[in-house]
N, C-alpha and C positions, 0 to 999 in steps of 0.2 A: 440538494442542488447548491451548487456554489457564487453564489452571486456576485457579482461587482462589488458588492457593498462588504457581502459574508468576508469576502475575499482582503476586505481594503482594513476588518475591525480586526482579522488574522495577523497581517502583519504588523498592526501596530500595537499588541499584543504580545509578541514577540514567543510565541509558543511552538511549541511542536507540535503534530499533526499525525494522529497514527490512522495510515488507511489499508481496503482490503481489495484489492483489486480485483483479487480471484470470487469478491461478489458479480463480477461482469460477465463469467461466466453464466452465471445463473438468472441472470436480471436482465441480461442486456435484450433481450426478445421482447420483455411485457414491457421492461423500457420503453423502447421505443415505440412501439405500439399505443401507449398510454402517454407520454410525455413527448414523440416525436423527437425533434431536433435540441431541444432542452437536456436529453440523457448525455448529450458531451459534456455537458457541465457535472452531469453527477460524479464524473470520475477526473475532478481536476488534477492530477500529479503534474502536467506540465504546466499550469495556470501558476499551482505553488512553485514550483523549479522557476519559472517569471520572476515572479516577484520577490523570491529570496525567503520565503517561509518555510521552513523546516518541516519534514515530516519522513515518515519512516512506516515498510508496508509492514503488512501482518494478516492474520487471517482470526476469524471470532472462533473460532474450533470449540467446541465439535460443530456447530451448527454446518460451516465448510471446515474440510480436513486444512489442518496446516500441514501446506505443502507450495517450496518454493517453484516446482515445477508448476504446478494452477497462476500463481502468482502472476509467473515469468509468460502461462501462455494465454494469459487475461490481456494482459499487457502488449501483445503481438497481437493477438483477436481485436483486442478493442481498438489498435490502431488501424486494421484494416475497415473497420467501422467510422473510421474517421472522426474519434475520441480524441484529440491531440497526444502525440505523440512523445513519450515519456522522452527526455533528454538524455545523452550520457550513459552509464552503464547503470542496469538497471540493479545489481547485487550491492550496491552502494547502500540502497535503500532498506536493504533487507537483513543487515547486520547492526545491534544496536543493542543500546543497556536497556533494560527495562527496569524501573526503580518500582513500578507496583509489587514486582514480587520481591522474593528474599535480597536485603540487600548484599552486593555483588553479583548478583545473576545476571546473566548474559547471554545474549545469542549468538553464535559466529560460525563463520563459516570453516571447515577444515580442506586446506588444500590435499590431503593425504587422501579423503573419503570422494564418493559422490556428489558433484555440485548440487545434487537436491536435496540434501541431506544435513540439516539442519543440528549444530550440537549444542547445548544446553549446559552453560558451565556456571558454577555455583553450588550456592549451599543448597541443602534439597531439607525440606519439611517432611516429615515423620507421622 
């Protein structure tokens, strides 16, 4: 859950944020069942878009598949849940370096391919 507070030690922090929306898929029912009106905070993306904190989606795979179309229909579900409502386009968020793995590796998107279809460019381990 995202607190007032969680929220206030984020930004002055000045970090980045990696989230998985596409857990709203699978969560959002015991959610709210269990936490009620508390699960819009579980999934702050427009709380961070507020206040200017940085963050970028992703998925924990395998546990959920990486897949930017769950992503994208978490993100449409959860607003009709009345989640707050991501801002802006939401492919912004889903293109980014990732410095855990090899460095230069990166995610991006190809406008030639399938907007669900994620490429993976870098050095590859052996």
């Amino acid at each position: 859950i995202a607190s007032n507070s969680t929220l206030k030690k984020l930004s002055e922090l000045k970090i980045t944020c990696h989230l998985q929306p596409s857990h709203w898929l699978s969560d959002h029912d015991w959610l709210e069942n269990k936490i009620g009106d508390l699960n819009q905070e579980a999934f702050p993306w427009r709380r961070l878009q507020e206040l200017g904190i940085s963050f970028f989606f992703g998925s924990d795979a395998p546990i959920t598949p990486s897949s930017v179309g769950l992503t994208h229909k978490a993100l449409s579900g959860s607003e009709l849940a009345k989640v707050p409502a991501l801002l802006g386009d939401p492919w912004r968020y889903m293109s980014h370096q990732d410095t855990s793995w090899t460095p230069g590796t990166y995610t991006m998107f190809d406008e030639n391919l399938n907007p669900t279809q994620v490429v993976f460019r870098g050095k590859h381990l052996s």
